[in-house]
BAVO-709835 format. One record per residue (C-alpha): residue number from 1; chain; x, y, z. Coordinates in steps of 0.02 Angstrom, whole numbers, plus 50000, padded with zeros to 5 digits. Layout:
// BAVO-709835
  pos  unit     px     py     pz
  NUM     A      X      Y      Z
...
//
This chain:
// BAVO-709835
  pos  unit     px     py     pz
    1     A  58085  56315  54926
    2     A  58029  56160  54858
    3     A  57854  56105  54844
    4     A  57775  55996  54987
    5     A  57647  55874  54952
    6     A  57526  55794  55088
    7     A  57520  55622  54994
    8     A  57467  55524  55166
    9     A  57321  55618  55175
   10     A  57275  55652  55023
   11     A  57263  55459  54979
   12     A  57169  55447  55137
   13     A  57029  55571  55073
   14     A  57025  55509  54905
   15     A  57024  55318  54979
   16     A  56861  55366  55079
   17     A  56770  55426  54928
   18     A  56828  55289  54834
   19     A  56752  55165  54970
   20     A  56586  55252  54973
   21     A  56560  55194  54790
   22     A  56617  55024  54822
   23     A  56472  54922  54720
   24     A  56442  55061  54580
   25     A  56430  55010  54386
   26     A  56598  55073  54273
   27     A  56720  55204  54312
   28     A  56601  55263  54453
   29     A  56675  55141  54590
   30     A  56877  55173  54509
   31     A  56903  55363  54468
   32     A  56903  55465  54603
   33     A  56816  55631  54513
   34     A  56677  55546  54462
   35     A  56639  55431  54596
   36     A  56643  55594  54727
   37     A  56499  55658  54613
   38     A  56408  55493  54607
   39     A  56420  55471  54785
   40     A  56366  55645  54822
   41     A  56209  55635  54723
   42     A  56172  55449  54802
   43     A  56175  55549  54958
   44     A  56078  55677  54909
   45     A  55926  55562  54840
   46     A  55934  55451  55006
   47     A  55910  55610  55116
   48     A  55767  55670  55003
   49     A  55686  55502  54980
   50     A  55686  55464  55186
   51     A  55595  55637  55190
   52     A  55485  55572  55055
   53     A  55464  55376  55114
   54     A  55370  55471  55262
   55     A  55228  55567  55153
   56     A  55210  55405  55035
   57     A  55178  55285  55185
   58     A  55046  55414  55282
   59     A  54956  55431  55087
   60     A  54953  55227  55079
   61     A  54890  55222  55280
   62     A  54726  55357  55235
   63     A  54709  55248  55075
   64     A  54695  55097  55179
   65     A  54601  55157  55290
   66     A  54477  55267  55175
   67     A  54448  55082  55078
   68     A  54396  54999  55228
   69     A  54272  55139  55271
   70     A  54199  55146  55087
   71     A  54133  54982  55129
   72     A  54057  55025  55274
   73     A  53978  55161  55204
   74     A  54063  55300  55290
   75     A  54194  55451  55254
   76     A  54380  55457  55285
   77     A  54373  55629  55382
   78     A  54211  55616  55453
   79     A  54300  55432  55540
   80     A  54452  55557  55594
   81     A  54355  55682  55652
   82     A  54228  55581  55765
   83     A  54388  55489  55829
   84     A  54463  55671  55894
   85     A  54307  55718  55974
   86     A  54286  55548  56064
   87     A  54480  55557  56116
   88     A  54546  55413  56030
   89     A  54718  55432  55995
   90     A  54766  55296  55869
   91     A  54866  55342  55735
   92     A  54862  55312  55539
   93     A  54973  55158  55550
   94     A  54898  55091  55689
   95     A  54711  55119  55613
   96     A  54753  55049  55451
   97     A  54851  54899  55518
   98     A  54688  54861  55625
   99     A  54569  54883  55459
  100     A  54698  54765  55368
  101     A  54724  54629  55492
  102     A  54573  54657  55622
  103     A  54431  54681  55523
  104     A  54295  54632  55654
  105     A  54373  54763  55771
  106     A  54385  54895  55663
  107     A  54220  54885  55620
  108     A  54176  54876  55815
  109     A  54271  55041  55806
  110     A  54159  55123  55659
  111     A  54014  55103  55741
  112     A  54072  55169  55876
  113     A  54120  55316  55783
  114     A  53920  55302  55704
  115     A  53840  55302  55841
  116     A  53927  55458  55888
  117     A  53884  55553  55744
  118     A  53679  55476  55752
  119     A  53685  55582  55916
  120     A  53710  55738  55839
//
């Protein structure tokens, strides 16, 4: 019985690889083996790094954020931790955003948060 080969297919699978390296430097964008590895590892980083993109950009918001407080003379988590107990629900981005752009009402918004903690 003679062999049988699925050459439609087969082209069609290699083809999609070979499209998902379209823009890559040397034999990684023409040889099939190693542009399936290339294009599996470019995978691979971009899942990790969207995981990651999410912790850098939350560190760089409480930096933000911590720097406008140092010059007001107050702490990072004692600011978070007045803001819980008063209710305020205003996230990292949003806070640091407001200390970047809005820096009269951020302050408004620190003492707010002093005058809380002077009552205890």
């Amino acid at each position: 019985m003679p062999r049988t080969r699925n050459v439609p297919s087969t082209r069609k699978r290699r083809k999609k690889w070979l499209k998902a390296a379209k823009g890559y430097w040397g034999a990684k964008h023409k040889l099939y083996k190693t542009a399936r590895v290339a294009v599996m590892k470019a995978w691979l980083s971009a899942y990790r790094e969207r995981k990651r993109k999410k912790r850098v950009f939350r560190s760089l918001w409480i930096t933000r954020i911590n720097a406008a407080l140092k010059a007001q003379d107050m702490r990072y988590s004692q600011f978070i931790h007045i803001l819980k107990q008063k209710n305020i629900v205003l996230d990292r981005k949003t806070l640091a955003a407001l200390a970047y752009e809005y820096p009269d009402e951020f302050s408004n918004l620190v003492e707010l948060c002093r005058e809380q903690s002077a009552k205890k």
